[in-house]
C-alpha beads as a LAMMPS data file, in Angstrom:
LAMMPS data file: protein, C-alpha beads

385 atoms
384 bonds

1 atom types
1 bond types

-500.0 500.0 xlo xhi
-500.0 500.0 ylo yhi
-500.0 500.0 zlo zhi

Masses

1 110.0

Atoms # bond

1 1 1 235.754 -324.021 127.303
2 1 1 236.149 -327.699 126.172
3 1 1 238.395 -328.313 123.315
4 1 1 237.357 -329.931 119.882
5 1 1 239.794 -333.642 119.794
6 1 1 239.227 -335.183 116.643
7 1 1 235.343 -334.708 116.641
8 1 1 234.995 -335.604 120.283
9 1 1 235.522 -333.142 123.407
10 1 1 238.411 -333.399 125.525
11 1 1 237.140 -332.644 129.394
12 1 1 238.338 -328.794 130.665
13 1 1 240.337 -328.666 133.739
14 1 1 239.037 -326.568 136.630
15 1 1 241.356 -324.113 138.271
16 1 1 241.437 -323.788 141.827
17 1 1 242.223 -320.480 143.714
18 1 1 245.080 -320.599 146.261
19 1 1 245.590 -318.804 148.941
20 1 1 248.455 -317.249 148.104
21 1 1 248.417 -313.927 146.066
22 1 1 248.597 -314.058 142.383
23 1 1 252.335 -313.234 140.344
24 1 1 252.527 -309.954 138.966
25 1 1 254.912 -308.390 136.156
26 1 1 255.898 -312.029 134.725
27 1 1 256.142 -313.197 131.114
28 1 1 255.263 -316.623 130.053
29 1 1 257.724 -318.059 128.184
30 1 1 257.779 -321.633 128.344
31 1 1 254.719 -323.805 127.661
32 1 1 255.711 -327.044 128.984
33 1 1 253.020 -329.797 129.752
34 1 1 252.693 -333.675 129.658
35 1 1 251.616 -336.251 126.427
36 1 1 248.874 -338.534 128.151
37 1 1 249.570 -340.390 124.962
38 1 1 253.405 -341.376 125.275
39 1 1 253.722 -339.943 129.036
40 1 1 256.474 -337.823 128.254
41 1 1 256.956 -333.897 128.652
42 1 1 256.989 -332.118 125.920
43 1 1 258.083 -328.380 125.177
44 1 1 260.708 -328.077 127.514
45 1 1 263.890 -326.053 126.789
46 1 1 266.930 -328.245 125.509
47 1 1 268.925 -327.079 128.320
48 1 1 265.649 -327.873 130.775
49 1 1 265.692 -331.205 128.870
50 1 1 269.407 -331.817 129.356
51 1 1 269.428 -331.378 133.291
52 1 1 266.622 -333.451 134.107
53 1 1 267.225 -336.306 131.969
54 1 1 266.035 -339.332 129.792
55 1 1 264.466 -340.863 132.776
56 1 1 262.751 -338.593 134.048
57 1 1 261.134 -336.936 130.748
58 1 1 260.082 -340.567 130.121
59 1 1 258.280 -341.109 133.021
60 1 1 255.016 -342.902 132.798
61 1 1 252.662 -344.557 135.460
62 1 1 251.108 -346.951 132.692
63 1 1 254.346 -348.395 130.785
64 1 1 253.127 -351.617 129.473
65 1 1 256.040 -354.421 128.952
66 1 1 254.969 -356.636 126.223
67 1 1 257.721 -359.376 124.996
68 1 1 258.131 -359.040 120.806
69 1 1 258.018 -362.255 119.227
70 1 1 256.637 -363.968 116.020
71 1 1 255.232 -367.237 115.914
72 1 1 255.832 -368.829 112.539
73 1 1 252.931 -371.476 112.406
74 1 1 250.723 -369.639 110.674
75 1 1 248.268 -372.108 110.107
76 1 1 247.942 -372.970 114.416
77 1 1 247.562 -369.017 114.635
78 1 1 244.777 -368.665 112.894
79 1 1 242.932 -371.629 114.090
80 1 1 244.025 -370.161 117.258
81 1 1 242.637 -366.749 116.554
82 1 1 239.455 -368.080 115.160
83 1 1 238.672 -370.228 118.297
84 1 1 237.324 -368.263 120.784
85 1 1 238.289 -370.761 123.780
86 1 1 241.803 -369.941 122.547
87 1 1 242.257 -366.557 121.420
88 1 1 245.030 -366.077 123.958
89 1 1 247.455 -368.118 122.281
90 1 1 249.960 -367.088 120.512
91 1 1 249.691 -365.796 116.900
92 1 1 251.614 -364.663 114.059
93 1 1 251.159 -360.999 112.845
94 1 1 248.065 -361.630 110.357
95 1 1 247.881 -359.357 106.857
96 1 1 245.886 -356.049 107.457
97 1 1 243.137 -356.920 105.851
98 1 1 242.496 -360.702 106.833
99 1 1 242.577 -359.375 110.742
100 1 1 240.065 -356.216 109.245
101 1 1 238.370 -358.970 108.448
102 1 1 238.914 -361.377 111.385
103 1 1 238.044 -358.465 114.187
104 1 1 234.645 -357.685 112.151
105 1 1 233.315 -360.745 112.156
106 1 1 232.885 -360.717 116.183
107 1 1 232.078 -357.313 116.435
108 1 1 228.037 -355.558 116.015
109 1 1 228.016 -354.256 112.225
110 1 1 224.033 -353.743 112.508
111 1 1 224.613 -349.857 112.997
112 1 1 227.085 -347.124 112.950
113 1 1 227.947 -346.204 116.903
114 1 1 228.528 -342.684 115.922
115 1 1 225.035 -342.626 114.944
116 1 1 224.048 -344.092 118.518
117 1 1 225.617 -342.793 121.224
118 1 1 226.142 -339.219 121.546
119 1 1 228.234 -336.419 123.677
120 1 1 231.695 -338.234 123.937
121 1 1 234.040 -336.671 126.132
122 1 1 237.539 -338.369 126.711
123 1 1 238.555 -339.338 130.179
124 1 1 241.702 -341.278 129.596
125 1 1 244.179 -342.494 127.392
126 1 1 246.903 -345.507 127.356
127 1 1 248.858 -347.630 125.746
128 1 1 246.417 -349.459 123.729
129 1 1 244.085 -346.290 123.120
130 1 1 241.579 -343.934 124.256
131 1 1 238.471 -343.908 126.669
132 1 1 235.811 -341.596 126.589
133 1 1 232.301 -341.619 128.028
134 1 1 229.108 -340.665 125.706
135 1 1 225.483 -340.980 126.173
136 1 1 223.595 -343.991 124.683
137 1 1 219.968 -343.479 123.238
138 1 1 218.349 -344.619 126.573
139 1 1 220.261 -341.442 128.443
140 1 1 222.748 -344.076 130.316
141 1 1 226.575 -342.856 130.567
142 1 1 228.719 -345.743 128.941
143 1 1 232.379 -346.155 128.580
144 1 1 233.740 -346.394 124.873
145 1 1 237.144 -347.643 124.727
146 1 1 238.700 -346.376 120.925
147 1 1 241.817 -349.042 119.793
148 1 1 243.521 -348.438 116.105
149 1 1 244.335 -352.084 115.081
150 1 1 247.183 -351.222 112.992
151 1 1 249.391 -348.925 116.558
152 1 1 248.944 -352.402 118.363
153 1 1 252.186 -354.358 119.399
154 1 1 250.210 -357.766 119.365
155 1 1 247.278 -356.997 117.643
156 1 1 245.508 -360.743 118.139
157 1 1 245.422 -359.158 121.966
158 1 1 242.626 -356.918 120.828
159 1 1 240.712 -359.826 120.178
160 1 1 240.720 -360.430 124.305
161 1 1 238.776 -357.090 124.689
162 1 1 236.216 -358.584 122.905
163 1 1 235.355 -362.277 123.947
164 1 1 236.747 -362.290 127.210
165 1 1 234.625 -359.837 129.339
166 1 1 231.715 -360.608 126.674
167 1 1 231.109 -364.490 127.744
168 1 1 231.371 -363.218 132.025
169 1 1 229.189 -361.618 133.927
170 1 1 230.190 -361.014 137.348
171 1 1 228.961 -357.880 139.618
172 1 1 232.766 -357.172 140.576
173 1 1 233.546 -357.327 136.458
174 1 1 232.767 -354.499 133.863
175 1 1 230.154 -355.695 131.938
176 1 1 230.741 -355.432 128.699
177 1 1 227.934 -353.885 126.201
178 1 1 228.695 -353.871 122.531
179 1 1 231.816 -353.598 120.075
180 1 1 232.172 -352.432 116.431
181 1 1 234.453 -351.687 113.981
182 1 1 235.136 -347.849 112.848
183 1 1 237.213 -347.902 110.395
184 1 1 240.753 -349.237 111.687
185 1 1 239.290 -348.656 115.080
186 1 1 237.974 -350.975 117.068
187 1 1 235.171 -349.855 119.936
188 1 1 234.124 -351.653 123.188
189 1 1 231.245 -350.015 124.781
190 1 1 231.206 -350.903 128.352
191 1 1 229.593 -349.917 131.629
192 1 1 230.617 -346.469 132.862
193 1 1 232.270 -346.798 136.714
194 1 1 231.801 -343.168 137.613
195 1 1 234.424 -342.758 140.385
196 1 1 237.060 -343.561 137.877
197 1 1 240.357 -345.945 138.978
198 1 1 241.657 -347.223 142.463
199 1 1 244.866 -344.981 141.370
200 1 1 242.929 -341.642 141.397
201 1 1 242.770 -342.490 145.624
202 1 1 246.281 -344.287 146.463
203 1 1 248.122 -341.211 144.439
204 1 1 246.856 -338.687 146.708
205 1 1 245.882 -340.652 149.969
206 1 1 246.555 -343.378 152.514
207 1 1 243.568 -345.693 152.851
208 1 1 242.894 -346.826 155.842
209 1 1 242.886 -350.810 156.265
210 1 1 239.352 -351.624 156.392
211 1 1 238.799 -349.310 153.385
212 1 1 241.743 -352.279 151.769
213 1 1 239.794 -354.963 152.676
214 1 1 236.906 -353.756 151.141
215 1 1 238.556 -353.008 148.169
216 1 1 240.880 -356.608 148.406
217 1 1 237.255 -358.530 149.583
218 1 1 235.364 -357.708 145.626
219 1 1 238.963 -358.193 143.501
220 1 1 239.195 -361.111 145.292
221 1 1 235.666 -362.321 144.048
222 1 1 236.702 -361.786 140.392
223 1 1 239.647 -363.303 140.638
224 1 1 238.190 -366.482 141.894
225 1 1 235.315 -366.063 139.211
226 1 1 238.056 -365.397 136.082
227 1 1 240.234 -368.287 137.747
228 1 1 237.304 -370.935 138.324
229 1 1 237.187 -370.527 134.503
230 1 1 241.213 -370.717 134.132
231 1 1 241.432 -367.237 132.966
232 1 1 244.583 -365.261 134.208
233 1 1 244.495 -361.296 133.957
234 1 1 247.478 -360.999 133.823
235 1 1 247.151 -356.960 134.738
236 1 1 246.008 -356.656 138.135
237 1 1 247.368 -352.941 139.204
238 1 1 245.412 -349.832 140.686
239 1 1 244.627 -348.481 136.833
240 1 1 242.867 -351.712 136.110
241 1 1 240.408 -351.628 139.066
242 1 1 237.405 -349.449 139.027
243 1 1 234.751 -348.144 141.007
244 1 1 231.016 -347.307 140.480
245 1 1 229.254 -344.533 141.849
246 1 1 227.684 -347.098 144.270
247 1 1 231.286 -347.968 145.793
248 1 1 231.673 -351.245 143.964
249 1 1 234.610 -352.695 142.466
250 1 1 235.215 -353.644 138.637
251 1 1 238.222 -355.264 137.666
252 1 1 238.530 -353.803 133.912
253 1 1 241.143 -354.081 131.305
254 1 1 241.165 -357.536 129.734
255 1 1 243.512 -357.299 126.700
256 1 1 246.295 -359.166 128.227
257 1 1 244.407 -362.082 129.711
258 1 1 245.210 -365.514 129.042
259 1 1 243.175 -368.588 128.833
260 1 1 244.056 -371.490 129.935
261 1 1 243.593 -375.118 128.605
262 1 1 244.276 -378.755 129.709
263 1 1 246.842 -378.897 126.512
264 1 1 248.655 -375.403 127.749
265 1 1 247.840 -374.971 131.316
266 1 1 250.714 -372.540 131.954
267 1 1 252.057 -369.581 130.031
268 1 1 255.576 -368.245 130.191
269 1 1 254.455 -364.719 128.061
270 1 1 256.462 -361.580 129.195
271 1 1 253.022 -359.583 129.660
272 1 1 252.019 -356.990 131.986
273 1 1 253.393 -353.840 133.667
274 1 1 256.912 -354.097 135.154
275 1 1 256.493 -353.501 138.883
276 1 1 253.453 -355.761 139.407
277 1 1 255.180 -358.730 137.377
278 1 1 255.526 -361.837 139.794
279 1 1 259.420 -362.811 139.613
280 1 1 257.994 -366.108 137.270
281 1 1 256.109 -363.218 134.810
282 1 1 259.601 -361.491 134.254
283 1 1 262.059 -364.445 134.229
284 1 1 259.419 -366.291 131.445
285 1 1 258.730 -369.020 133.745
286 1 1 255.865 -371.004 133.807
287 1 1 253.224 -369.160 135.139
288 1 1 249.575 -369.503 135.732
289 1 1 246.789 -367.588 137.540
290 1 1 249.293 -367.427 140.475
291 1 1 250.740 -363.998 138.995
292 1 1 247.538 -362.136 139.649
293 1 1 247.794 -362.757 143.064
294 1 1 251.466 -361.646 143.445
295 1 1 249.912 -358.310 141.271
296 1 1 247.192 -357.515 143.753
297 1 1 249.390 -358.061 146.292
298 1 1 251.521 -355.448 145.147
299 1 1 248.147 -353.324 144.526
300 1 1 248.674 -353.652 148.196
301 1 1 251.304 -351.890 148.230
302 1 1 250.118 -348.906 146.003
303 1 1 246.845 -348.593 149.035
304 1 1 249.176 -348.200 151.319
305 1 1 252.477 -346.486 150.587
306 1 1 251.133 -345.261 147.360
307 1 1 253.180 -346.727 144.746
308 1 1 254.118 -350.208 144.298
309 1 1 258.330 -351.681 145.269
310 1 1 261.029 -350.215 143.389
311 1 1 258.842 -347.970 142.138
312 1 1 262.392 -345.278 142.327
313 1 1 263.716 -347.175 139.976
314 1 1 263.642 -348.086 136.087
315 1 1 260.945 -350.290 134.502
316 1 1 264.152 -352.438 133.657
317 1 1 265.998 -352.639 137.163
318 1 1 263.071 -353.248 138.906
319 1 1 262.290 -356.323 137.223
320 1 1 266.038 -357.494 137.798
321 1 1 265.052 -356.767 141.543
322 1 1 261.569 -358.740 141.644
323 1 1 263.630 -361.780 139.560
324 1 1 266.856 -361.687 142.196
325 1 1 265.618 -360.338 145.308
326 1 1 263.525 -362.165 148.329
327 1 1 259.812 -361.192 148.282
328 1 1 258.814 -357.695 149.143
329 1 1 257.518 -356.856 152.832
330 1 1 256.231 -353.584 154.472
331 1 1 258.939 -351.624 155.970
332 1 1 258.454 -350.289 159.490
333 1 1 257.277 -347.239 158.976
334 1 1 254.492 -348.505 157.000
335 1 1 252.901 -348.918 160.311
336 1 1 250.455 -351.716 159.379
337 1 1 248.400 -354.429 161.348
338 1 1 249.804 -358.307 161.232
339 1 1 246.610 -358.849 159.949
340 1 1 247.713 -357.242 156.775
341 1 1 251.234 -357.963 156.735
342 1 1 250.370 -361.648 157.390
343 1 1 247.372 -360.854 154.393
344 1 1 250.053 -359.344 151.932
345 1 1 252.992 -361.686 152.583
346 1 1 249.854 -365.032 151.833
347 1 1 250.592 -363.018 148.120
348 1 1 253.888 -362.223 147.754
349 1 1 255.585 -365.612 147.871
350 1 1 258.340 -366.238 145.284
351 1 1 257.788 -369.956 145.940
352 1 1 254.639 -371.003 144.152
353 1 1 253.662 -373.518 146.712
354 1 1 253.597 -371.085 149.522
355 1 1 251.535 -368.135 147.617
356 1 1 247.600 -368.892 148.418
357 1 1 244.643 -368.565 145.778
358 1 1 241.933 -367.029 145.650
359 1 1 240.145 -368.724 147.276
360 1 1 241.851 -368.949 150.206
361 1 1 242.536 -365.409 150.142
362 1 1 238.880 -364.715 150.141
363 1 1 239.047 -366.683 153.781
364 1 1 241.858 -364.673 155.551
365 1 1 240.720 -363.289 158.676
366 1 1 242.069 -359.696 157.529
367 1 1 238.926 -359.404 155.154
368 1 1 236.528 -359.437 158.164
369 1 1 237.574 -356.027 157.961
370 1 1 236.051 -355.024 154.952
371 1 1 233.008 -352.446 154.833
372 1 1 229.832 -351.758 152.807
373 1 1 231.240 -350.887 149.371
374 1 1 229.422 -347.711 149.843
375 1 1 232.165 -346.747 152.329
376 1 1 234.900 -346.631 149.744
377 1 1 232.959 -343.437 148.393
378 1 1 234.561 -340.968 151.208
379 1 1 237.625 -341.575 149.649
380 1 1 236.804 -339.658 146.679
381 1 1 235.983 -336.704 148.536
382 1 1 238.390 -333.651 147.764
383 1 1 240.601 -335.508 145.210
384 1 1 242.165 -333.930 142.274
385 1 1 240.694 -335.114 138.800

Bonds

1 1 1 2
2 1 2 3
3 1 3 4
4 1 4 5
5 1 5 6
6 1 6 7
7 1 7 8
8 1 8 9
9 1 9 10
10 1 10 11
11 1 11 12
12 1 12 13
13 1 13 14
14 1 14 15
15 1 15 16
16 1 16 17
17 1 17 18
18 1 18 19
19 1 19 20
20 1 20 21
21 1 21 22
22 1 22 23
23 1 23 24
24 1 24 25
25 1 25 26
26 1 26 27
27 1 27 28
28 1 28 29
29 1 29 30
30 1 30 31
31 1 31 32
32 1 32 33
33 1 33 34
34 1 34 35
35 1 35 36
36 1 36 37
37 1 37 38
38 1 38 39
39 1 39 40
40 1 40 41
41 1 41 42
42 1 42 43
43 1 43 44
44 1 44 45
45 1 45 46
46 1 46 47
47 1 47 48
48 1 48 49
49 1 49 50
50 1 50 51
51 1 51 52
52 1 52 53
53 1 53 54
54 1 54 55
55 1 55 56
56 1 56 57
57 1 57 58
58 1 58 59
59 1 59 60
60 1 60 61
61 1 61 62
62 1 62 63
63 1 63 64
64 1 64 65
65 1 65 66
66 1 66 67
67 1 67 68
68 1 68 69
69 1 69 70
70 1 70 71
71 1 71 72
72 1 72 73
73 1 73 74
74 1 74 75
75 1 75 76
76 1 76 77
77 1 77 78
78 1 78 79
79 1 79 80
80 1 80 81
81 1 81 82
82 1 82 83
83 1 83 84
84 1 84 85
85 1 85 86
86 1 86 87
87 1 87 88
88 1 88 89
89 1 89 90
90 1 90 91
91 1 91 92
92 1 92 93
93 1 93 94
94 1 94 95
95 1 95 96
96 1 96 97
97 1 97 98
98 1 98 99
99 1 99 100
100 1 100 101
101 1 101 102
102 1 102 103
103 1 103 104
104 1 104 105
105 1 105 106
106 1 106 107
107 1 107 108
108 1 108 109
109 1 109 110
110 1 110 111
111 1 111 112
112 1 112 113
113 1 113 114
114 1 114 115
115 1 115 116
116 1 116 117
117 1 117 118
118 1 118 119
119 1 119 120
120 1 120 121
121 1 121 122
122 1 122 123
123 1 123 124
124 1 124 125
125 1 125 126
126 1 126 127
127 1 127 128
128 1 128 129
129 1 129 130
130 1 130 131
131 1 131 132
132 1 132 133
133 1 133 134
134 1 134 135
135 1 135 136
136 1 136 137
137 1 137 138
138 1 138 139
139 1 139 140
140 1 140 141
141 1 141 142
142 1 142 143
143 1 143 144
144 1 144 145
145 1 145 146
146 1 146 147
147 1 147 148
148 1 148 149
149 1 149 150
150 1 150 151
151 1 151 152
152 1 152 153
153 1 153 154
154 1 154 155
155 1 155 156
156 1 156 157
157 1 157 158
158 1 158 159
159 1 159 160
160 1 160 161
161 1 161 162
162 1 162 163
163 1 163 164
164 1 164 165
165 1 165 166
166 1 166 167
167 1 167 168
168 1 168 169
169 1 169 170
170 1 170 171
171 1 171 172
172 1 172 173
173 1 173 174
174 1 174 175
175 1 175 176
176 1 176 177
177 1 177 178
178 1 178 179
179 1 179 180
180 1 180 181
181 1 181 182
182 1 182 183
183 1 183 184
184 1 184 185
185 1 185 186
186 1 186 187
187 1 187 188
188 1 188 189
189 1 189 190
190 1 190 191
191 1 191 192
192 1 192 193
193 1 193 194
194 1 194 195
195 1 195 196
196 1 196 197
197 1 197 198
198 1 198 199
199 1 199 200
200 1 200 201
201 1 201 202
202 1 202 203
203 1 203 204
204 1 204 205
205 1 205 206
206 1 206 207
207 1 207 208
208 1 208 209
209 1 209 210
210 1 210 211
211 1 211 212
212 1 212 213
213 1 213 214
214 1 214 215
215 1 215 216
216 1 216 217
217 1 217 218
218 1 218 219
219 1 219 220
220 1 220 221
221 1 221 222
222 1 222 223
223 1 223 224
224 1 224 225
225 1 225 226
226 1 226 227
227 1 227 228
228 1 228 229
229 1 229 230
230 1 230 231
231 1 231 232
232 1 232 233
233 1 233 234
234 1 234 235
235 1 235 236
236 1 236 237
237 1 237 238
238 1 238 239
239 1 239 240
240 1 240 241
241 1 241 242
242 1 242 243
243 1 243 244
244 1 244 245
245 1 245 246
246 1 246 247
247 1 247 248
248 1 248 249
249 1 249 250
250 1 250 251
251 1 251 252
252 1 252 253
253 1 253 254
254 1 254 255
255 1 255 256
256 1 256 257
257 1 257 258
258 1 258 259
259 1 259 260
260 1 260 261
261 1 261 262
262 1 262 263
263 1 263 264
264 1 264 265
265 1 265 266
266 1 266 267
267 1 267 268
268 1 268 269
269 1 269 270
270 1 270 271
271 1 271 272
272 1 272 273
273 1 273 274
274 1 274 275
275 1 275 276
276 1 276 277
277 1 277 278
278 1 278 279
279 1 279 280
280 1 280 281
281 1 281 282
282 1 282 283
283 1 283 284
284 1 284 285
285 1 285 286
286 1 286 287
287 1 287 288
288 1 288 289
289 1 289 290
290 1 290 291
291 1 291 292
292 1 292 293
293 1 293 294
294 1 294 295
295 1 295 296
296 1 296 297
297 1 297 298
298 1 298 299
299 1 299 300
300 1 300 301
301 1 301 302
302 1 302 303
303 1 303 304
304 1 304 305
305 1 305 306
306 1 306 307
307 1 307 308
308 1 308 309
309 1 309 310
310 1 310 311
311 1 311 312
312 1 312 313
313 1 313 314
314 1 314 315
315 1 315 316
316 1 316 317
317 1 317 318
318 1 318 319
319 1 319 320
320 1 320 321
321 1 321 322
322 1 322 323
323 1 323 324
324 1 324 325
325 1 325 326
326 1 326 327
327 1 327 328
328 1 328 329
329 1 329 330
330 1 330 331
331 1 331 332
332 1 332 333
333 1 333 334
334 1 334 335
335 1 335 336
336 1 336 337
337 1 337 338
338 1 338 339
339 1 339 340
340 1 340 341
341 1 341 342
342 1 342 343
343 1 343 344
344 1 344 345
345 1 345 346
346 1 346 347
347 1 347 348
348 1 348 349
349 1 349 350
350 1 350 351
351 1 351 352
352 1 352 353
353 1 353 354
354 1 354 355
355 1 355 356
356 1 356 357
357 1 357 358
358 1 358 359
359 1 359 360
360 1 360 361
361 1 361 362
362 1 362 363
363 1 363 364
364 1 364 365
365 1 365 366
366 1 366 367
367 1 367 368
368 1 368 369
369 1 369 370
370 1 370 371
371 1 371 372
372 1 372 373
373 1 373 374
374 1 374 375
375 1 375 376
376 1 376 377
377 1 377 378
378 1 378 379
379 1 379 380
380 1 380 381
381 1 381 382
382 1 382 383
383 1 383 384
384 1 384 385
């Protein structure tokens, strides 16, 4: 049966048989199971909780690093905030109701969503909120990301969820479809990619490397779109990168982008998730829409050993290790072509001068690899939700 969540319905999990016999004569005790919400595990014995440890009860895929700070200009916020060429600049944390105020006046306040779409079911939850899909009057299946304002760390990043992906439209992009206001909750409706995220595959599989180049071939493309129009992601991983039930790519996730100007053409923000920071990301350096390359070039990583470098470690050790240590490379048993190791290594240059673009990228002979995008749908086939 599905359960009730707050009005909506939370998705049942299926049950497989396995083929070994069934336990007989046992008593459950212990009901231990994860928090999607904080990504710890909760109800476990104290002296369960003792052995395994802080670090591993706090494990989390999606740990977001975002770098506290208050700016005190309050008047260069707001024109900030206001301006939509410059949303991504910093701002100062705004009075409840003037950023009530500020968020509704870009989002649709002709009707109540709730009234409009129809059979939500959540299929995901992170650090900035929940996802669920519903039903929209025409019988399409949208996306309908739910954010409270007031849980937010840097709540003027909401505002990128809004007027980024609403001013692009590129066919490797999710195209954004509507936003509102519900209460302290703000919506973005979006295009439903019914596959789900690049992380579903490279958590359970290997993908072979023409299966990568497909997948590298269509980031690629919206990198070089966002970039033409100096806008860095700034959160190029696995969980950000989508895929339609037609096999193509959608970069998704635009909260932490970063728009940038001929006044401020760099940004030295500590934004993104630890292990796909470039080493300028995590030491503050200056940093433009270089650091999305070094990210999908650790997505590289993730498609082929399954998780990205120091991935063993700490969210806090790793990033000393991406600051001190030389570049990352594929070890031996990684087994891949010098196509791709020559293809990877074009990414993950610590000196900015040697690390390619886009646009280059997008001519490296290791894309002639790539397939129909319609190819990247056998990799779905017997995965675990």
């Amino acid at each position: 049966m599905p359960l009730q969540c707050n009005g909506f319905v939370r998705k049942s999990v299926k049950l497989r048989k396995g083929d070994i016999s069934r336990p007989t004569n046992f008593i459950h005790r212990i009901h231990a199971d994860y928090d999607p919400r904080t990504g710890d595990l909760r109800g476990l014995p104290s002296q369960w909780a003792a052995i395994l440890g802080s670090d591993f009860l706090t494990y989390r895929r999606k740990k977001m690093l975002i770098e506290d700070r208050s700016v005190s200009n309050k008047t260069k916020a707001e024109k900030n905030l206001k301006n939509p060429d410059l949303v991504c600049s910093p701002a100062v944390n705004s009075q409840h109701s003037d950023f009530h105020a500020l968020i509704a006046s870009f989002v649709n306040s002709d009707y109540d969503p709730r009234a409009y779409y129809s059979n939500f079911v959540e299929i995901g939850s992170g650090s900035s909120g929940r996802v669920f899909c519903a039903k929209s009057p025409n019988g399409a299946t949208v996306a309908v990301k739910c954010m409270n304002i007031n849980e937010q760390k840097r709540r003027y990043l909401l505002l990128n969820e809004i007027l980024i992906p609403r001013e692009l439209s590129h066919q490797n992009l999710i195209k954004f479809i509507d936003s509102f206001l519900v209460a302290d909750q703000l919506w973005v409706v979006s295009e439903f990619a019914a596959m789900g995220s690049l992380t579903r595959i490279v958590t359970q599989r290997r993908m072979p490397e023409p299966l990568i180049a497909t997948v590298c071939l269509q980031v690629l493309r919206a990198l070089a779109f966002l970039h033409e129009r100096r806008i860095v992601h700034r959160d190029v991983k696995s969980d950000s990168i989508l895929i339609d039930s037609r096999g193509t790519v959608k970069l998704s996730d635009f909260g932490f982008c970063a728009r940038l100007t001929m006044e401020n053409p760099f940004r030295r923000s500590l934004l993104g998730t630890p292990y796909w920071l470039s080493s300028q990301v995590a030491s503050k350096e200056k940093y433009g829409t270089d650091a999305d390359i070094w990210s999908l070039g650790v997505t590289i990583f993730e498609m082929v050993l399954g998780e990205p470098p120091y991935f063993d470690l700490s969210p806090e050790a790793a990033v000393r290790k991406i600051i001190l240590d030389p570049a990352p490379r594929f070890p031996e048993h990684a087994n891949v072509s010098v196509e791709l190791a020559s293809f990877s290594s074009a990414m993950l240059q610590k000196d900015l001068s040697l690390r390619s673009s886009a646009h280059q990228l997008l001519a490296h002979p290791f894309l002639q690899k790539a397939l129909h995008p319609t190819k990247l749908l056998q990799l779905f086939n017997g995965l675990k939700d």
